[in-house]
N, CA and C atoms as a LAMMPS dump frame, in Angstrom:
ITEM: TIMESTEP
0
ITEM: NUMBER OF ATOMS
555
ITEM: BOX BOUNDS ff ff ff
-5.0000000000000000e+02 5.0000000000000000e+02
-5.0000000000000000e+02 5.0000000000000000e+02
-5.0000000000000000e+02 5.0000000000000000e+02
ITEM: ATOMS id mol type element x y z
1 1 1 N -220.252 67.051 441.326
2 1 2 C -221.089 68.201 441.657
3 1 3 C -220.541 69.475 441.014
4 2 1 N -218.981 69.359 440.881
5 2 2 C -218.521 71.204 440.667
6 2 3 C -218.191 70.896 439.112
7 3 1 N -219.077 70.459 438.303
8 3 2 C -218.676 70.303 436.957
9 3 3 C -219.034 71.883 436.063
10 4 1 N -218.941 72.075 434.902
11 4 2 C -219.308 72.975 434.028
12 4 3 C -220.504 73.587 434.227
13 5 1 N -221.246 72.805 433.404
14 5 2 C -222.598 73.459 434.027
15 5 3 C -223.054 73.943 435.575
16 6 1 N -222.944 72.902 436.449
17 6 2 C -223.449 73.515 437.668
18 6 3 C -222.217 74.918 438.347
19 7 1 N -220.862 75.052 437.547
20 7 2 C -220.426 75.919 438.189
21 7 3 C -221.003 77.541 437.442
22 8 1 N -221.634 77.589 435.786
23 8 2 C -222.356 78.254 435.015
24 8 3 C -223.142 78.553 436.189
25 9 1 N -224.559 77.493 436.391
26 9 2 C -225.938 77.728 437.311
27 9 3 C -225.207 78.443 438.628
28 10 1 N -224.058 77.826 439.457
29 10 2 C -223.978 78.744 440.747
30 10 3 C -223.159 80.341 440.18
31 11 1 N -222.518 80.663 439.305
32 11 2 C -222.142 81.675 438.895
33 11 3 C -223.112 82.802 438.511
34 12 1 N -224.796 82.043 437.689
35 12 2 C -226.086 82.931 437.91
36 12 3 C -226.313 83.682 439.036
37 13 1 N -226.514 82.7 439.762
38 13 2 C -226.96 83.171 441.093
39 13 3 C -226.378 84.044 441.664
40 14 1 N -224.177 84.033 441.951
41 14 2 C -224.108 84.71 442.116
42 14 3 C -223.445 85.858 441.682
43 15 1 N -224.218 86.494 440.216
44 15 2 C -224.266 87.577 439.977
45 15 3 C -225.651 88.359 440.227
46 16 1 N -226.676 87.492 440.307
47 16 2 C -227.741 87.992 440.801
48 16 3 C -227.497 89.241 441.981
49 17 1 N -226.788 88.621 442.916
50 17 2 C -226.731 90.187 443.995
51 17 3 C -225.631 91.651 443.511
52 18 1 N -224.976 91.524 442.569
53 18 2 C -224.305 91.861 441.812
54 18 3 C -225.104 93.241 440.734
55 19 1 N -226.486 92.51 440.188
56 19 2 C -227.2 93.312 438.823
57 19 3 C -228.124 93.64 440.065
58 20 1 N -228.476 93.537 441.237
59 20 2 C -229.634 94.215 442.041
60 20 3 C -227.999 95.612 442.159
61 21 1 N -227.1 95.675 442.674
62 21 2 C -227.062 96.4 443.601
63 21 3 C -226.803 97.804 442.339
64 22 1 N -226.291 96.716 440.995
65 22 2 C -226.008 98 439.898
66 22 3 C -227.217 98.904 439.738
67 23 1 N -228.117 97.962 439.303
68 23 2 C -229.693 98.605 439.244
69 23 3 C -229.901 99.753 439.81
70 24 1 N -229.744 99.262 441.622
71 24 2 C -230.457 100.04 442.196
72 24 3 C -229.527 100.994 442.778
73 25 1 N -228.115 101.495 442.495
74 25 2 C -227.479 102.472 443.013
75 25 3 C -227.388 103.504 441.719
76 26 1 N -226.534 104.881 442.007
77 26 2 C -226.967 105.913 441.002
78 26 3 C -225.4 105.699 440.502
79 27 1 N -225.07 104.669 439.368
80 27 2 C -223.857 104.635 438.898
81 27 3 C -223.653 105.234 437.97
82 28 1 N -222.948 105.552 436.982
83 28 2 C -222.755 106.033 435.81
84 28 3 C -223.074 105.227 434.726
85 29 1 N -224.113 105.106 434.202
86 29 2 C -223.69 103.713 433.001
87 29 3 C -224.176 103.118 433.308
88 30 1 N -225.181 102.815 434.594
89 30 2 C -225.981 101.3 435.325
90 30 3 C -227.107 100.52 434.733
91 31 1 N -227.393 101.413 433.382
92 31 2 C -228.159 100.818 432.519
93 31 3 C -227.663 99.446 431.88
94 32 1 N -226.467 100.317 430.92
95 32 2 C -225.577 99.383 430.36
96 32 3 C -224.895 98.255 431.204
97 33 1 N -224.284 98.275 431.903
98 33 2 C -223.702 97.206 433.005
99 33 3 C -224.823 96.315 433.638
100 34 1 N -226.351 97.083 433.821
101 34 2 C -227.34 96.145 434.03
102 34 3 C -227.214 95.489 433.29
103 35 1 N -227.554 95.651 431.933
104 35 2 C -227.82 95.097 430.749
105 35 3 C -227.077 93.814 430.473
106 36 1 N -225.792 94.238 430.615
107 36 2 C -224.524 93.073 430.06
108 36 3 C -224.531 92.415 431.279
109 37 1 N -224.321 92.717 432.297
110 37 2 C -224.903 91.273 433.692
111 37 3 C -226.154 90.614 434.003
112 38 1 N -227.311 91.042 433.246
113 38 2 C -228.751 90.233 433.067
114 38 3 C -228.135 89.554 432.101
115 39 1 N -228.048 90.283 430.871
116 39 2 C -227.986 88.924 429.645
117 39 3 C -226.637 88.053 430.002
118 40 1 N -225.623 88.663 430.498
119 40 2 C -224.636 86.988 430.844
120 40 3 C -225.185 86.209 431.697
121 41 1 N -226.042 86.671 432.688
122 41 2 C -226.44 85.516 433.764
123 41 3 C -227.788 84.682 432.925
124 42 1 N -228.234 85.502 432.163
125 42 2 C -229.293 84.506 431.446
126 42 3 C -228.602 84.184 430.297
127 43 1 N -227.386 84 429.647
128 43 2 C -226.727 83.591 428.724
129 43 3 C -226.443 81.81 429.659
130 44 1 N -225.858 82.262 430.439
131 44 2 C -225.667 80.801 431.542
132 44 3 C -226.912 79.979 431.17
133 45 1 N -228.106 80.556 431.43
134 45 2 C -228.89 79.555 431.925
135 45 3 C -228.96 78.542 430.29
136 46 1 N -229.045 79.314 429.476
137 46 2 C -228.574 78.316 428.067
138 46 3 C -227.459 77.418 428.066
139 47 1 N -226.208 78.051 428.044
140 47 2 C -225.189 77.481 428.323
141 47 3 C -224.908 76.046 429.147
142 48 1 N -225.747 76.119 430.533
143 48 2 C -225.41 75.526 431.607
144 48 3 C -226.145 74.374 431.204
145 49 1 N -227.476 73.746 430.578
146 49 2 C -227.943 72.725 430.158
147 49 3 C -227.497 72.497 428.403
148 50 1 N -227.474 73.302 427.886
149 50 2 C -226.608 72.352 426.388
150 50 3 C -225.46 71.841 427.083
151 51 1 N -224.59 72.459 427.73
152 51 2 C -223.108 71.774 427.508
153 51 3 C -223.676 70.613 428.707
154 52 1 N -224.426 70.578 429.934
155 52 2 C -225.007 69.049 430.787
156 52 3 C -225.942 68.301 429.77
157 53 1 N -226.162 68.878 428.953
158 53 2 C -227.106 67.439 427.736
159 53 3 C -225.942 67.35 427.141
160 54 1 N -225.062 68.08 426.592
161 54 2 C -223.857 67.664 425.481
162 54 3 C -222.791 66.417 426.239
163 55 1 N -222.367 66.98 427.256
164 55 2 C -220.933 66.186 427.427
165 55 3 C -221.767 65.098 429.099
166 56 1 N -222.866 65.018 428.524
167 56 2 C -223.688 64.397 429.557
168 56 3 C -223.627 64.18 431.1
169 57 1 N -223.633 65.521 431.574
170 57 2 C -223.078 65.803 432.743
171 57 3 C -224.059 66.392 434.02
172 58 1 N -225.648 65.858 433.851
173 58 2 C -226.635 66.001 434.257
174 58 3 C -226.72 65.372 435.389
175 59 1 N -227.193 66.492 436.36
176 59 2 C -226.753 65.529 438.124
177 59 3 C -228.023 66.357 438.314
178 60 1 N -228.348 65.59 440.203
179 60 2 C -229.298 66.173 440.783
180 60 3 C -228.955 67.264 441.058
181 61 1 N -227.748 67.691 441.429
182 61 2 C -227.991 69.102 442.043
183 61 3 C -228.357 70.141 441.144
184 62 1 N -227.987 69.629 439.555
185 62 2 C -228.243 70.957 438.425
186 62 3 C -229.141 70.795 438.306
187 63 1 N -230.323 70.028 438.391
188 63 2 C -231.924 69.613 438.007
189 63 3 C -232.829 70.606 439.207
190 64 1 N -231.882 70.786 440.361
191 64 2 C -232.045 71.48 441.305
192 64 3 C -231.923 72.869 441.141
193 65 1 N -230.934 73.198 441.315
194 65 2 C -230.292 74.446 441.253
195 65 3 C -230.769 75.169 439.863
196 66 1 N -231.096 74.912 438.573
197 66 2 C -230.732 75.612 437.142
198 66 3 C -232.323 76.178 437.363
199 67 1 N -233.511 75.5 437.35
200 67 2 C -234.715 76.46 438.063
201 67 3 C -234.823 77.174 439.449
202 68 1 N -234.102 77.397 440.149
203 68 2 C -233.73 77.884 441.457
204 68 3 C -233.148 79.528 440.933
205 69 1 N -231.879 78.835 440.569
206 69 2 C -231.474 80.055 439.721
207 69 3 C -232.455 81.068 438.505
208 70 1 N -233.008 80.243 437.92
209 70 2 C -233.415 80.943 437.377
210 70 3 C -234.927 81.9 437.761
211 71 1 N -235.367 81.716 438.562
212 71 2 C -236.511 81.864 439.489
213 71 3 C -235.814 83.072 440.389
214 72 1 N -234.772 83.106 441.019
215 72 2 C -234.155 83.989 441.646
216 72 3 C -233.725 85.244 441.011
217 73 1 N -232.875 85.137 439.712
218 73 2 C -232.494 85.875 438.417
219 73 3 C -233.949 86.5 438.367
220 74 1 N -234.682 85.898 437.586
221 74 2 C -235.702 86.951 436.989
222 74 3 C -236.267 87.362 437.884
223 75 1 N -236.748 87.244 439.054
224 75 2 C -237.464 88.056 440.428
225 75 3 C -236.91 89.238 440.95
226 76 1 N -235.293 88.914 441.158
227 76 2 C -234.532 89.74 441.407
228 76 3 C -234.666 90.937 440.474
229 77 1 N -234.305 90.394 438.909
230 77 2 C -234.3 91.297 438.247
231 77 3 C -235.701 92.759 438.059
232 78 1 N -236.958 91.729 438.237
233 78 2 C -238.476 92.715 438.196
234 78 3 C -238.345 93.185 439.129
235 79 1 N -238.313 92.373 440.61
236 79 2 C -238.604 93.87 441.904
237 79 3 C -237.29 95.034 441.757
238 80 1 N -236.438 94.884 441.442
239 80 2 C -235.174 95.693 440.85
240 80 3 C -235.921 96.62 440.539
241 81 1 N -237.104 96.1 439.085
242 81 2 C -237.33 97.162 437.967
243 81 3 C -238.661 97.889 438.537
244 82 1 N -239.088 97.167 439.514
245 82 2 C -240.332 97.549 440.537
246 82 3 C -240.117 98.999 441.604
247 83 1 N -238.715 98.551 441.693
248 83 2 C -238.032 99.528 442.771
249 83 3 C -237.453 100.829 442.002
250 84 1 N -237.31 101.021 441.003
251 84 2 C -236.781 101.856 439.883
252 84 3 C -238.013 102.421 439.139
253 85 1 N -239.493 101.68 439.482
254 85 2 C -240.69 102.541 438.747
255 85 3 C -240.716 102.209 437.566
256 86 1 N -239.777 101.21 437.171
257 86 2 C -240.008 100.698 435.673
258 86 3 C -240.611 99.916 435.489
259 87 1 N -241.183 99.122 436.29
260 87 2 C -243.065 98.011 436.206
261 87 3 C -243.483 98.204 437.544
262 88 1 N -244.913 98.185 436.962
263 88 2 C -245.971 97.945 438.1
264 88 3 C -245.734 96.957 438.891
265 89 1 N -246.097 97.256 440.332
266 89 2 C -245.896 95.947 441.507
267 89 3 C -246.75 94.796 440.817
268 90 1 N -248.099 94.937 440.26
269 90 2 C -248.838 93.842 439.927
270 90 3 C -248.596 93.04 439.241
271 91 1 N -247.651 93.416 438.121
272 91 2 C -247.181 92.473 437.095
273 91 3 C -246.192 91.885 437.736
274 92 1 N -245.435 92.283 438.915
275 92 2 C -244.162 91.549 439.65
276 92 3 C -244.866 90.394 440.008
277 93 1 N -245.965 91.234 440.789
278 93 2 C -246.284 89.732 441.579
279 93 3 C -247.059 88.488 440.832
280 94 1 N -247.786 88.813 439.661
281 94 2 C -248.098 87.842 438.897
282 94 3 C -246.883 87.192 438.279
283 95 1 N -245.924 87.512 437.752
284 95 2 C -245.002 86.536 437.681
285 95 3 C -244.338 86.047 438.585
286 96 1 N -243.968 86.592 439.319
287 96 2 C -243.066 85.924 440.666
288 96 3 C -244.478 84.772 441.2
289 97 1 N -245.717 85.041 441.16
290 97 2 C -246.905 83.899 442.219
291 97 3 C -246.751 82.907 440.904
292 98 1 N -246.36 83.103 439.682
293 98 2 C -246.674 81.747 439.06
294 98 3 C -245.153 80.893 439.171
295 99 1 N -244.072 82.09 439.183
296 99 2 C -243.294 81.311 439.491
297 99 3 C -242.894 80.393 440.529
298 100 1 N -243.538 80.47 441.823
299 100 2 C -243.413 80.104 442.931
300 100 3 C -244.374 78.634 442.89
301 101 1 N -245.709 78.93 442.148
302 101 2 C -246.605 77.808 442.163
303 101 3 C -246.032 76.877 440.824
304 102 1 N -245.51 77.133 439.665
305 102 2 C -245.082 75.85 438.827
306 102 3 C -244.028 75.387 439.864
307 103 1 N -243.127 75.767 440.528
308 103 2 C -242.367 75.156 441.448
309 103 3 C -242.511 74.733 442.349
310 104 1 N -243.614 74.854 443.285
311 104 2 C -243.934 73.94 443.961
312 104 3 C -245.269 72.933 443.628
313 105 1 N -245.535 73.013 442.034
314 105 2 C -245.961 71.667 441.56
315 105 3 C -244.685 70.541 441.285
316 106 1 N -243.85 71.215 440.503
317 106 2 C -242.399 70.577 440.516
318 106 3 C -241.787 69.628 441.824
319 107 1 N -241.885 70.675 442.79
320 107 2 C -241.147 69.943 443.824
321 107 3 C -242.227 69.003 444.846
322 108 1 N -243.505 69.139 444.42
323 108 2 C -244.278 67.878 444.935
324 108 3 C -244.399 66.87 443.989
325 109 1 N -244.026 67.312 442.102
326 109 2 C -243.54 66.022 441.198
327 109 3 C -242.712 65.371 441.897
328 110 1 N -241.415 65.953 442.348
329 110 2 C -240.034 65.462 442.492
330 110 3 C -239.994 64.53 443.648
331 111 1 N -241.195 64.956 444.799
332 111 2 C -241.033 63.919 446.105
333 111 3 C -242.167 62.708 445.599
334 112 1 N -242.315 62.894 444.625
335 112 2 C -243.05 61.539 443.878
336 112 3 C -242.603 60.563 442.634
337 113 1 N -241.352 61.459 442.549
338 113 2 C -240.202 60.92 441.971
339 113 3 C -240.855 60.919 440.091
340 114 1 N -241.324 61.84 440.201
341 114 2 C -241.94 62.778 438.667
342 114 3 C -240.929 63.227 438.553
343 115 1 N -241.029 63.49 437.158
344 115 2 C -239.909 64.968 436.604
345 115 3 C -241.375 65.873 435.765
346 116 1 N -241.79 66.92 435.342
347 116 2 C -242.313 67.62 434.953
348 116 3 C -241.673 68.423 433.94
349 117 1 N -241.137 68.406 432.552
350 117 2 C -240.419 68.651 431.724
351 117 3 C -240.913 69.816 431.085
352 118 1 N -240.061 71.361 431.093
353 118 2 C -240.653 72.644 430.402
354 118 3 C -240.865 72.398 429.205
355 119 1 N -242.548 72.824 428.92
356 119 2 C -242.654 72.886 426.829
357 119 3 C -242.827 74.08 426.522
358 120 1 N -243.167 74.485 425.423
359 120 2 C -242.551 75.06 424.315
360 120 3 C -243.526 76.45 425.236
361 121 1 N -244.726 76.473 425.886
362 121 2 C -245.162 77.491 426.283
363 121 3 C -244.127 78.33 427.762
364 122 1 N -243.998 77.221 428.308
365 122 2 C -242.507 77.712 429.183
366 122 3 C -241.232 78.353 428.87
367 123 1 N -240.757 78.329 427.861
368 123 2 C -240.012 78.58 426.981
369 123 3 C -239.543 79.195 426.606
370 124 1 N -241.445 79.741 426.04
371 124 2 C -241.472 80.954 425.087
372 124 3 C -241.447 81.975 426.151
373 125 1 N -242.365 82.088 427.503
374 125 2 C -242.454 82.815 429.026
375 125 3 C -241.065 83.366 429.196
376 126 1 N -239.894 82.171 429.761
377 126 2 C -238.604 82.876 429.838
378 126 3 C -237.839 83.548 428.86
379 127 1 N -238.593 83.382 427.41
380 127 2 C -237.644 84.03 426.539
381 127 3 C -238.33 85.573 426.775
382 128 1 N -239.853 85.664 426.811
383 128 2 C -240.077 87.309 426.724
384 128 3 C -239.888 87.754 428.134
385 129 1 N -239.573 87.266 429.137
386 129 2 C -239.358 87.818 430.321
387 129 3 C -237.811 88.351 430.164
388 130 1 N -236.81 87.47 429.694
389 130 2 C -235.701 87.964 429.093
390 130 3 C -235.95 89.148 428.388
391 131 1 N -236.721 89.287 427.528
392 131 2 C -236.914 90.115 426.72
393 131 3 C -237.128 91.846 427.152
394 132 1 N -237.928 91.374 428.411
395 132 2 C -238.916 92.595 428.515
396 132 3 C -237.8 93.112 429.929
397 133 1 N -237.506 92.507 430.53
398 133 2 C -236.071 92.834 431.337
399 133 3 C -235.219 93.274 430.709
400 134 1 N -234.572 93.202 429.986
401 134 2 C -233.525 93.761 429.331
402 134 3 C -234.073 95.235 428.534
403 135 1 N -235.305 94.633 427.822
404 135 2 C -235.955 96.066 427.898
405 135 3 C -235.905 97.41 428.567
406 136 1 N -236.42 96.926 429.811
407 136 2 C -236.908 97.703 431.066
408 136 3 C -235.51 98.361 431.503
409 137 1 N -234.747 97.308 431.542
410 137 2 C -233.384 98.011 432.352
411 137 3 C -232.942 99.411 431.433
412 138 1 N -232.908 99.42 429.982
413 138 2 C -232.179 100.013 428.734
414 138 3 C -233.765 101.267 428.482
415 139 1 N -234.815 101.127 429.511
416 139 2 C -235.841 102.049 428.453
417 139 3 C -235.475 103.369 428.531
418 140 1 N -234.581 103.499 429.508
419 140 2 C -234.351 105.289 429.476
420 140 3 C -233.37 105.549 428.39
421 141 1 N -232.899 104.789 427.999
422 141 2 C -231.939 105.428 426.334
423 141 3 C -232.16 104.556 425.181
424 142 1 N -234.015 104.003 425.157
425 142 2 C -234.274 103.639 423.787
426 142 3 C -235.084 104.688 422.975
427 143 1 N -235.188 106.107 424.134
428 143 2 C -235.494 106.936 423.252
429 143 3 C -237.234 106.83 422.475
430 144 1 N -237.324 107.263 420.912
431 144 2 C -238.818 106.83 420.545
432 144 3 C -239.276 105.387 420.562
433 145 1 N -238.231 104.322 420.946
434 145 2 C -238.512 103.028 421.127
435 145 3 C -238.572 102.981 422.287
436 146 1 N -238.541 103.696 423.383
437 146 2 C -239.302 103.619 425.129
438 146 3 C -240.871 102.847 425.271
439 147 1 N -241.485 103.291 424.219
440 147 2 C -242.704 102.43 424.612
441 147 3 C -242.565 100.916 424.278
442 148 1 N -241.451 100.386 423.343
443 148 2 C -241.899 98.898 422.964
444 148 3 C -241.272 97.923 424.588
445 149 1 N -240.907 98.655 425.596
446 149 2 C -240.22 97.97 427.122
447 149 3 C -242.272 97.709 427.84
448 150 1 N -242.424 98.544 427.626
449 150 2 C -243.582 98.386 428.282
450 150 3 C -244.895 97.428 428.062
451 151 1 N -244.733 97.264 426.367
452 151 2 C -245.255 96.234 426.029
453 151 3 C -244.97 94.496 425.509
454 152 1 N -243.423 94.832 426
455 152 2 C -242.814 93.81 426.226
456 152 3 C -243.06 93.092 427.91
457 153 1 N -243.392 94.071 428.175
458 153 2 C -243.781 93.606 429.644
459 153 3 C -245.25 92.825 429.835
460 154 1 N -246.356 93.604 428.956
461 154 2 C -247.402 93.116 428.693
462 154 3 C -247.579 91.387 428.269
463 155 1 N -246.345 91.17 427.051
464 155 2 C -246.321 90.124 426.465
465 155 3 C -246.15 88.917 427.311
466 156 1 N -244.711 89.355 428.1
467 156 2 C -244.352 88.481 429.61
468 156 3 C -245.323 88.239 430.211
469 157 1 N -246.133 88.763 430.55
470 157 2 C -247.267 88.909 431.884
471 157 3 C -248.464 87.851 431.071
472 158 1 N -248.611 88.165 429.818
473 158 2 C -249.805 87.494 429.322
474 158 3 C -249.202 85.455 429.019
475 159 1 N -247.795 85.428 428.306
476 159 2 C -247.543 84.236 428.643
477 159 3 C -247.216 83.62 429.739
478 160 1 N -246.714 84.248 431.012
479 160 2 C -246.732 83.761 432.304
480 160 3 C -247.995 83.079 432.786
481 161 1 N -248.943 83.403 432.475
482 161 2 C -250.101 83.562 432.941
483 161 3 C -250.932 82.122 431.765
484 162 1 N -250.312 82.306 430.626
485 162 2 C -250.553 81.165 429.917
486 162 3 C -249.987 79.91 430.252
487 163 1 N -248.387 79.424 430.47
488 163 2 C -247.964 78.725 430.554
489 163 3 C -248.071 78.517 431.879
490 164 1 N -248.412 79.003 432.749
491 164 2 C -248.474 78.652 434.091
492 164 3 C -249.871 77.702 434.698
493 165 1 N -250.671 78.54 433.523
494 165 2 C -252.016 77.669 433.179
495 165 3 C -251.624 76.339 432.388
496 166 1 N -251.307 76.399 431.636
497 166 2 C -250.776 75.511 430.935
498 166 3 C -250.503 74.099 431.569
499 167 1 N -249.434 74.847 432.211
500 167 2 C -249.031 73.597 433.388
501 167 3 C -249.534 72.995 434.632
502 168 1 N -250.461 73.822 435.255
503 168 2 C -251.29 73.347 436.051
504 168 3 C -252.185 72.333 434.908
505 169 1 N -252.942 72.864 433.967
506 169 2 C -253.821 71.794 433.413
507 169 3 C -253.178 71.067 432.937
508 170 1 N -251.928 70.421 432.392
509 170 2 C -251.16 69.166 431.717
510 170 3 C -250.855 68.304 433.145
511 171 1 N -250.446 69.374 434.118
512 171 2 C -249.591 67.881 435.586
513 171 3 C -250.436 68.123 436.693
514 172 1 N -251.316 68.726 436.513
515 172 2 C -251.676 69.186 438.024
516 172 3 C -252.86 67.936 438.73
517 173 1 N -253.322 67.121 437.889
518 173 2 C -254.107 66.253 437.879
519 173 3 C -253.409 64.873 438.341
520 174 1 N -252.4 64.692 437.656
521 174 2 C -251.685 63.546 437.919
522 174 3 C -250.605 63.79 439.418
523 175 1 N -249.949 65.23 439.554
524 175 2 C -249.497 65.41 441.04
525 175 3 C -250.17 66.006 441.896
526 176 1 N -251.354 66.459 441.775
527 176 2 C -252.007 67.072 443.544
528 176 3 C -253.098 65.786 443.463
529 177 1 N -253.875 65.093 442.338
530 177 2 C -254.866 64.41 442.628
531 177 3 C -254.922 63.269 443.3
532 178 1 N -253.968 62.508 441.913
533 178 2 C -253.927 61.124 441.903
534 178 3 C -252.782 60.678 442.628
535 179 1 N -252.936 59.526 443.406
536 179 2 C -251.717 59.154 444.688
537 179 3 C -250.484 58.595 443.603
538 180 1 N -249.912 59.164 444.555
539 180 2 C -248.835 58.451 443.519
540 180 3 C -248.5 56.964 443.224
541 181 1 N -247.686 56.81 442.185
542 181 2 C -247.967 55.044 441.52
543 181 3 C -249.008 54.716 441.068
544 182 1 N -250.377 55.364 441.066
545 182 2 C -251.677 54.998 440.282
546 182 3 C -251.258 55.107 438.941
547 183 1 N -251.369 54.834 437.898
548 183 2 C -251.737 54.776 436.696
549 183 3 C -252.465 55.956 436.039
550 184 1 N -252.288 56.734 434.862
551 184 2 C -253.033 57.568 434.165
552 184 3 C -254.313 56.392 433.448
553 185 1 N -255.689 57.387 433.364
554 185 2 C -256.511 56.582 433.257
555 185 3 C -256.511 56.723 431.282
């Protein structure tokens, strides 16, 4: 259980309470220190599955925990940026409601003993949510580049909203419909 990777995935998590409290107190520098504790905790989430596919060290609890974490991380991180006036509540909650619903398609795969495997539209979602977070945290000293945080946010919001679709129409047929052990037709 306390191998490499899963000690990476529980080390996400807990810096997660860590980049809320920098965020949201009036520190000196809390941009920057946001900055470098979002991207190490989402540096992990890379980290933590190459080196469990590399030295083949893939258990249930990291299959568990590495979307847990990461679901927690980026939520944390938007209502943060929600609470700071740096995104609209609406775009929070559209990503946080899709995040909540691919996961509990997931975890009614999982009590059917499915796995539901992220593609390339999932992917691409956590990379601009990365994106537009790190943005957001840094927009007060990007200066005449302040507006590209905001439409980095746009980008997030529009693939969330894709891949979340996405994934309801690829699994959603085979785990809410069809009983499980039936056959694809």
């Amino acid at each position: 259980m306390f191998n490499l990777p899963n000690l990476l995935t529980l080390s996400r998590i807990l810096l997660v309470p860590i980049l809320v409290v920098v965020l949201l107190t009036e520190i000196e520098g809390r941009e920057v220190i946001g900055l470098v504790l979002f991207l190490t905790a989402a540096l992990t989430d890379f980290l933590d599955g190459f080196i469990a596919r590399r030295r083949r060290q893939i258990t249930r609890i990291g299959k568990l925990l590495d979307p847990a974490a990461d679901k927690i991380l980026t939520s944390a991180a938007f209502i943060s940026l929600v609470g700071l006036g740096l995104a609209p509540a609406w775009t929070v909650v559209v990503i946080v409601a899709r995040e909540f619903a691919v996961s509990t398609l997931r975890s009614l795969a999982a009590s059917q003993n499915q796995v539901l495997a992220a593609g390339l539209s999932g992917k691409l979602k956590t990379t601009s949510q990365i994106v537009a977070i790190s943005l957001l945290i840094i927009s007060d000293r990007l200066g005449a580049l302040q507006p590209i945080a905001p439409i980095a946010l746009w980008i997030a919001v529009a693939l969330t909203i894709y891949s979340g679709i996405e994934y309801f129409v690829r699994h959603g047929r085979r785990v809410l419909i069809e009983p499980p052990g039936d056959p694809e037709p």
